[in-house]
Structures are given as structure tokens and as C-alpha cells.
C-alpha positions as CSV (number, residue, x, y, z in Angstrom):
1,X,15.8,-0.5,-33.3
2,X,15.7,2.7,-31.2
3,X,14.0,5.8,-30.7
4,X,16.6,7.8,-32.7
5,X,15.8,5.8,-35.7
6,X,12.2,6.2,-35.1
7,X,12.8,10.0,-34.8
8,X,15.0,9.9,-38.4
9,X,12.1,7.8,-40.3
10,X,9.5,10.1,-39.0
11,X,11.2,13.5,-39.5
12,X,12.4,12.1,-42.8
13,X,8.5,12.5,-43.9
14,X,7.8,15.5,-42.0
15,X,10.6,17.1,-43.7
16,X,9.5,16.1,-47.3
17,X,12.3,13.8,-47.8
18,X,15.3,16.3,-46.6
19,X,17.5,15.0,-44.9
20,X,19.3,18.7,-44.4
21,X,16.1,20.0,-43.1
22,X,15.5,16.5,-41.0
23,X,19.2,16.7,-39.3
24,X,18.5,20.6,-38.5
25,X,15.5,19.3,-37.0
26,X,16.7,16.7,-35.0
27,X,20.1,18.7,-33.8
28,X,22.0,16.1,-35.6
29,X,23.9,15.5,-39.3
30,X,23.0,14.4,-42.4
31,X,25.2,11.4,-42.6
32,X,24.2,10.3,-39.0
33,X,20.6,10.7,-40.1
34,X,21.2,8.6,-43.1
35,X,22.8,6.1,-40.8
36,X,20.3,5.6,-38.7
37,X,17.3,5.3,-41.4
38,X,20.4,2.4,-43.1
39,X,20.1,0.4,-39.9
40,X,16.4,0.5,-39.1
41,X,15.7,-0.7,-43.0
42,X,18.4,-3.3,-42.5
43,X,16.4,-4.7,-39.0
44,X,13.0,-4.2,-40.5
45,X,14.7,-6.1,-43.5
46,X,12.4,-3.8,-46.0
47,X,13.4,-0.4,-47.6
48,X,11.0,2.4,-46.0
49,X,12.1,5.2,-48.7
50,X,12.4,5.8,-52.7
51,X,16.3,6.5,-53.4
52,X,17.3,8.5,-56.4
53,X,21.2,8.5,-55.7
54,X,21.7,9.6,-52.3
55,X,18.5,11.6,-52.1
56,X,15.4,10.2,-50.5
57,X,12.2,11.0,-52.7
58,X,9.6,8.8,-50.9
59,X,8.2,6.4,-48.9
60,X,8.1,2.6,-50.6
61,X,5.0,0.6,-50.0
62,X,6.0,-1.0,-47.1
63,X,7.2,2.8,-46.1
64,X,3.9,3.8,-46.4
65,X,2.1,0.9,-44.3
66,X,4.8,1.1,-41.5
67,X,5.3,5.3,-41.3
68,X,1.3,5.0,-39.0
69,X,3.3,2.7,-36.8
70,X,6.3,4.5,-36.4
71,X,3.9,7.8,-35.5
72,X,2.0,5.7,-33.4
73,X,5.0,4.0,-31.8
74,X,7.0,7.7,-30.8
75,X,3.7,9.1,-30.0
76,X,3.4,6.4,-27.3
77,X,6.9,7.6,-26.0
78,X,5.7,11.0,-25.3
79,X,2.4,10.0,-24.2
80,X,4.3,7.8,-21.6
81,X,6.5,10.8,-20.6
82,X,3.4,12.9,-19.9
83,X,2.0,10.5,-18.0
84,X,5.0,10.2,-16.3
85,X,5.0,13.9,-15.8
86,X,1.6,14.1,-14.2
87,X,2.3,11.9,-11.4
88,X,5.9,14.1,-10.4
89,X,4.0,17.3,-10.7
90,X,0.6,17.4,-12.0
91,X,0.5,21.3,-11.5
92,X,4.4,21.8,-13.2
93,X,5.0,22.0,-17.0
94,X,4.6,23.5,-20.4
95,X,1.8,24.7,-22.4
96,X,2.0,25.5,-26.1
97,X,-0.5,26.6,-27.9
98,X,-0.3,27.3,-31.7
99,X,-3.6,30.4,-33.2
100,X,-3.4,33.3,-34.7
101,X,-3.1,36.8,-33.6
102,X,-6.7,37.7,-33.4
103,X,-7.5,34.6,-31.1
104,X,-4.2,35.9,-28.7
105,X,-4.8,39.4,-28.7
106,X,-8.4,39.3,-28.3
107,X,-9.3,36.2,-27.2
108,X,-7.1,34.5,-25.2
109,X,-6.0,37.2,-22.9
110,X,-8.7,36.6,-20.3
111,X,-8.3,32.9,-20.6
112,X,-4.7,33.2,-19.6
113,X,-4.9,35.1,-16.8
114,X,-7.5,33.1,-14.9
115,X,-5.4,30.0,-16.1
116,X,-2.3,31.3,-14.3
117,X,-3.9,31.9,-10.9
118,X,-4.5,27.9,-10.9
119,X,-1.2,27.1,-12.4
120,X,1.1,29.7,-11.7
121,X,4.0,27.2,-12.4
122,X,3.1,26.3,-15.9
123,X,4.9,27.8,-19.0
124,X,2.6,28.7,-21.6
125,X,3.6,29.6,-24.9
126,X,2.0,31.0,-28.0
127,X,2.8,30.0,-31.6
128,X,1.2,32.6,-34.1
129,X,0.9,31.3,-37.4
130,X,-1.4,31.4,-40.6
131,X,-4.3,28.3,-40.3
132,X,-1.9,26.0,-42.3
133,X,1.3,26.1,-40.0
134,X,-0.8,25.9,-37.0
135,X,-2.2,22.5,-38.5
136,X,1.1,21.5,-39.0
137,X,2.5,22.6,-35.7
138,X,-0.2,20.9,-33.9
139,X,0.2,17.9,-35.6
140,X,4.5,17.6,-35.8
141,X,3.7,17.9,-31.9
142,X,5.1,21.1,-31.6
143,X,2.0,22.7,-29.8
144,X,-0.1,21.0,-27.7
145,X,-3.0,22.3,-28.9
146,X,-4.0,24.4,-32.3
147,X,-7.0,27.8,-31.7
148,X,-7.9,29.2,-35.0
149,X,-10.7,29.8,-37.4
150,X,-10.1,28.1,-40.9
151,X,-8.5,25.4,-41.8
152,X,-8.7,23.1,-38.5
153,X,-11.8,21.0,-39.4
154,X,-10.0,19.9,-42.7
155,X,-7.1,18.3,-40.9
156,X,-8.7,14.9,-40.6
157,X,-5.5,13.5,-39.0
158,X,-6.5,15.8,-36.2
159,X,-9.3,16.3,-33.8
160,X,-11.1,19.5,-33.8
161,X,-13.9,20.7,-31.7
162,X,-15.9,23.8,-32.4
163,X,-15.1,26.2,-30.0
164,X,-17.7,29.6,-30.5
165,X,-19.7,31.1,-33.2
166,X,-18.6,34.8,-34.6
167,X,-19.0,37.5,-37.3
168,X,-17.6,39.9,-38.8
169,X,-18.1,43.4,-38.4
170,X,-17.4,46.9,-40.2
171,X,-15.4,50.2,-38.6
172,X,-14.6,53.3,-40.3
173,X,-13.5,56.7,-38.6
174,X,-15.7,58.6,-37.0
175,X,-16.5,61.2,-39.5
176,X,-17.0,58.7,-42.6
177,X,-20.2,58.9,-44.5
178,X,-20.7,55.5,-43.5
179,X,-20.4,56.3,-39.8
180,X,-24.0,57.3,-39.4
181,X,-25.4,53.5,-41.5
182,X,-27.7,51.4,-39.2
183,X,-27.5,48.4,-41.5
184,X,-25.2,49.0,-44.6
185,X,-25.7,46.9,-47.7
186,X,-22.8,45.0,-49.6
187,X,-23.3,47.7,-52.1
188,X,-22.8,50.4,-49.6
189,X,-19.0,49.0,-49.1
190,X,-18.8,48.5,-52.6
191,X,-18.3,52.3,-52.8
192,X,-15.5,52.7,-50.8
193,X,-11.9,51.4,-50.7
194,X,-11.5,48.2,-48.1
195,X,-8.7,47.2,-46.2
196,X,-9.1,43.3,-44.6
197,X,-7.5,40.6,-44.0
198,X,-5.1,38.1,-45.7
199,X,-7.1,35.4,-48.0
200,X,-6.4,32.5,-45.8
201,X,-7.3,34.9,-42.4
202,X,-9.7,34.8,-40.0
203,X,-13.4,34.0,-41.8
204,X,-12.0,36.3,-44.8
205,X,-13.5,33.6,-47.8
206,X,-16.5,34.5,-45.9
207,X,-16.1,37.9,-47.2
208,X,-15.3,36.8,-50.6
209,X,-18.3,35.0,-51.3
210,X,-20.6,37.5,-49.7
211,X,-19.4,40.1,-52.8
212,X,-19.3,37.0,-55.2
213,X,-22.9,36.2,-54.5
214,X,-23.6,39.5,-55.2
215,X,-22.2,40.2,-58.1
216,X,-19.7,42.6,-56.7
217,X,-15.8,43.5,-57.2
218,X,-14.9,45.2,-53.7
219,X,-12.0,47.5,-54.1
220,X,-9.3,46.0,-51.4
221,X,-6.7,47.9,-51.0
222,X,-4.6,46.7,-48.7
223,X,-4.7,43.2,-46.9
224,X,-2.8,42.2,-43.4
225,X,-2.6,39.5,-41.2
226,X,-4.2,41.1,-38.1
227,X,-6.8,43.4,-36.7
228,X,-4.5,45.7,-35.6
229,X,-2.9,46.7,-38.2
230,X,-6.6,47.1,-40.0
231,X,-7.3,49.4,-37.7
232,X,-4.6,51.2,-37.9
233,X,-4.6,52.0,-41.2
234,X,-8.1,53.1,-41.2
235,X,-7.4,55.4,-39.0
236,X,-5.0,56.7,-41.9
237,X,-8.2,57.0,-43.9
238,X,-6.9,54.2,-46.3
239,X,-10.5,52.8,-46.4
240,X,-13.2,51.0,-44.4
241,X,-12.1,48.0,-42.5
242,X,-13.8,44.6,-42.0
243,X,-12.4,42.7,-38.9
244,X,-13.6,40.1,-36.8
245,X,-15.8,41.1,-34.2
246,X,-13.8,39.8,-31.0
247,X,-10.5,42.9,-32.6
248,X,-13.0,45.7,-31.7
249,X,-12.1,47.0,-28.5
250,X,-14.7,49.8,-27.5
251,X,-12.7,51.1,-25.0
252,X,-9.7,51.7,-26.8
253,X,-10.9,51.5,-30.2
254,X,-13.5,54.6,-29.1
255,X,-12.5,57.1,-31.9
256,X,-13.7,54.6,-34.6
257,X,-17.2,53.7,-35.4
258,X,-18.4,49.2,-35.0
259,X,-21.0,48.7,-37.8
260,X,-22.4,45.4,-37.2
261,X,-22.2,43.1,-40.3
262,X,-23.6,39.5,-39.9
263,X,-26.5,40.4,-42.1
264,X,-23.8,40.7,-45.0
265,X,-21.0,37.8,-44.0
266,X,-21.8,34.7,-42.8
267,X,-20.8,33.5,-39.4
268,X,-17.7,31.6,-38.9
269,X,-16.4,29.0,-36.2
270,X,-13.6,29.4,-33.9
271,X,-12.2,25.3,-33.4
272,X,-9.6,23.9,-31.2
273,X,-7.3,21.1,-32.3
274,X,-5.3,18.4,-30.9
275,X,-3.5,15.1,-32.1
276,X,-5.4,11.6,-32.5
277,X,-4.0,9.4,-29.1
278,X,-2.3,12.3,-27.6
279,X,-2.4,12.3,-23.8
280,X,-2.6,15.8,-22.6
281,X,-1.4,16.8,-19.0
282,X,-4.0,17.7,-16.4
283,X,-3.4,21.3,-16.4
284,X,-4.4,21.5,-20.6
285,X,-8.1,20.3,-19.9
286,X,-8.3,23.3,-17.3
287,X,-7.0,25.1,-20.0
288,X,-9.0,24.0,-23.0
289,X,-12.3,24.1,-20.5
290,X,-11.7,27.9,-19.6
291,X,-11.4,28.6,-23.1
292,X,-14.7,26.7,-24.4
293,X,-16.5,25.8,-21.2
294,X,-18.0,22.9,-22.6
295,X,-15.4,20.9,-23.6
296,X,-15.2,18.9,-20.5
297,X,-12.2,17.0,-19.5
298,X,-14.5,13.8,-20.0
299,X,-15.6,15.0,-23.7
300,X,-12.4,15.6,-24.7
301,X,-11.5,11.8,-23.4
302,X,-13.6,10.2,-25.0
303,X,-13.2,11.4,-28.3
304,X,-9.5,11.1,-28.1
305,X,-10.0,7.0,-27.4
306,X,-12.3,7.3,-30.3
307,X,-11.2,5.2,-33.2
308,X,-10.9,7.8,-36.7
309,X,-14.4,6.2,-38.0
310,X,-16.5,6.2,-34.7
């Protein structure tokens, strides 16, 4: 067997079973890609995948007892070129990091910029993404590392640390009658039209349940994936906004009015991901560490030689 044939097995799942979307993948062609799944089979001497005709609609048992290995195995491969890596150039490389638009507008600017004045030779790169394709970036092995809000502590096949606690908060124009509210009340947005973010966004279920628990039907009017765009259109005077409290900028958000709002939403958790036996180059623990001081090149270690149950 080789790694090609790994690669074809593996994407084969990754790719729910197209083979068109597997050979995009993998720069290659659908008959080659079927070719190479045909001859691993035939030296594993056990079909991995369900057949209807020529399509592929599944793994087989013995598909589904040997696809952990085959992850396992191609990991190993990369974790062996990384290591590789480290000892040609430890300070050399690529960083890819998969979060969402709040976490690199807001967030991760400062980060970055004390990161580059260690590694001025390293490539970063930002993938932003709703929660569930970060997930799925982070674990296909596209990113080296996953930043966002939701979704991260439910990947199981990951590991996910919590990163920093955060709430939301309100801003309206300057002149709204709101403007002038020390500590408004759930029914006090009620009133007015809200614009927020997307469902699966940055804390927004938080948001949700705050009205639900109180019996309330908030008038949202408009939803978007990012803080900026919030803003933006409540400084149309399309409504009130509720954003995370890292988007507000009082510098250059200074014609709109910060209500503070963690007595209405509960708090959320900012995590960071990675892969299950993943070796990371040098230069990402200085990265993760700047980002949440205290996870420590040796925490991080140890629970990546951690077995899934520890």
C-alpha cells in the first residue's frame, strides 16, 4: 500500500462518499481515485466501502474499524514531516488558523503583530468560517488550529481548550432613547427593532434564551455574520445592535453609545482547537501562548499524548 491510497480512502469519507468531490480534492481523477481505493481493498483483502453500482455509499464494517487507522496512519506522515521541519528551520513555516471574523478583527490583531516580531518568517493565514466549517477545517487538517466561540467543545474528535470568558453588550446611536439607560431590562430592547448576529454566531443562542426565559419575542430585523456590519447598519437607524463585546471599538466606534449587557445574556467562552496526536511546530505554541497566556507549551503536550478517556 501507499500513501496515495491512504489519501483516496480517507478523502473518500471526508468527502461523503464522492469520489468527484474526493478527486477535486486530491488534484487527481475519478477513475484514478477509484483505482487506487481497488488496490488497497485488494491488499487489505477486505472491501472498505458499500457499492451501489459504481457509487460508493459507505464504509463496510471492516471500513469502519480500519478508517481510525488509516487517520492515524497519514496523520503520522505529517506529524513526521513537521517534525522534520522543526529541525531544518524551527523559526520557518506556515500557520493557519481557522475563527471567525469577530475573533480576527478584534481579537487576534494584537496577537499577530507581537507574533511576527519573533517569527517574522512564518506565513500565517486566516480561514473565516461559521463554527461548523472551522470544526471541519481544523479537523480535515486544513488549519492548524480552530479560534471561535460555539461549536468547538462539541467536536469530541478534537481537543479544545477554553480560551477567555466574554459577554455581550448593547450599542445604539447616540441620540436613541435608549442611549441615556444605565442598566436596560430585556423588556427595554423588546421595544425596539434589533439587528444581531447569525443563529449559529458568536454566543447569539445566548441571546435567544435570554428572551425565551422571559417570555419575550424580540423584533430582529436583520441578522449578519459580523460586528461590523451590525454596526453599520445601526448607524442607519435600522435598530439597536447586540454584538460581542471584544467588536466595540471606543475609539472608532465613538459616535455610538456601549450599554453593558451581561446582566441580560449569559457569558460565553472563547475555545481554541486542535487535532487528537497532531504535532504542532514550535512557532504555534508561541502562537497559541500569546493568544491565551496560559496554555503553556507543556499543557498543551500533555493533553495531546492524552488518550480520548484520560
Amino acid at each position: 500500500m501507499n500513501i496515495q491510497q491512504l489519501r483516496a480512502a480517507q478523502q473518500v469519507a471526508h468527502q461523503q462518499f464522492n469520489l468527484t468531490q474526493v478527486a477535486q480534492k486530491l488534484n487527481s481523477t475519478q477513475p484514478a481515485i477509484s483505482r487506487q481505493i481497488h488496490e488497497l481493498e485488494l491488499e487489505l483483502g477486505v472491501e472498505l466501502f458499500i457499492r451501489r453500482g459504481k457509487r460508493l455509499v459507505g464504509h463496510t464494517s471492516a471500513g469502519l474499524v480500519l478508517a481510525p487507522i488509516i487517520e492515524r496512519l497519514l496523520q503520522e506522515q505529517n506529524n513526521l514531516k513537521t517534525a522534520a521541519a522543526d529541525f531544518r528551520q524551527h523559526d520557518v513555516g506556515e500557520l493557519v488558523v481557522a475563527t471567525t471574523h469577530t475573533q480576527a478583527r478584534y481579537v487576534l490583531p494584537s496577537v499577530v503583530a507581537r507574533f511576527r516580531r519573533v517569527f517574522p518568517q512564518v506565513k500565517l493565514a486566516f480561514h473565516q468560517a461559521e463554527p461548523q466549517r472551522i470544526v471541519e477545517t481544523v479537523r480535515s487538517g486544513e488549519a492548524d488550529l480552530g479560534i471561535a466561540t460555539e461549536s468547538l467543545a462539541l467536536a469530541t474528535d478534537l481537543i479544545s481548550f477554553p480560551c477567555y470568558e466574554w459577554s455581550h453588550v448593547i450599542v445604539v446611536p447616540q441620540n436613541h432613547p435608549l442611549a441615556q439607560t444605565r442598566q436596560p431590562t430585556l423588556q427595554d430592547l423588546a421595544q425596539y427593532p434589533i439587528v444581531t448576529y447569525e443563529v449559529i454566531y458568536t454566543g447569539r443562542p445566548k441571546i435567544d434564551e435570554a428572551f425565551a426565559r422571559a417570555g419575550l419575542t424580540p423584533d430582529i430585523v436583520l441578522t449578519a455574520l459580523d460586528s461590523d456590519v451590525i454596526k453599520t447598519y445601526v448607524r442607519e437607524g435600522l435598530g439597536i445592535g447586540i454584538i460581542a463585546a471584544m467588536a466595540f471599538d471606543e475609539r472608532s466606534d465613538n459616535d455610538l453609545v456601549c450599554l453593558k449587557a451581561q446582566h441580560l445574556f449569559k457569558s460565553s467562552v472563547t475555545r481554541l482547537a486542535i487535532r487528537r496526536g497532531v504535532r504542532l511546530r514550535t512557532y504555534c505554541y508561541d502562537f497559541i501562548e500569546l493568544f491565551a497566556p496560559a496554555l503553556t507549551r507543556d499543557t498543551l503536550l500533555q493533553a495531546l499524548r492524552a488518550k480520548p478517556h484520560d
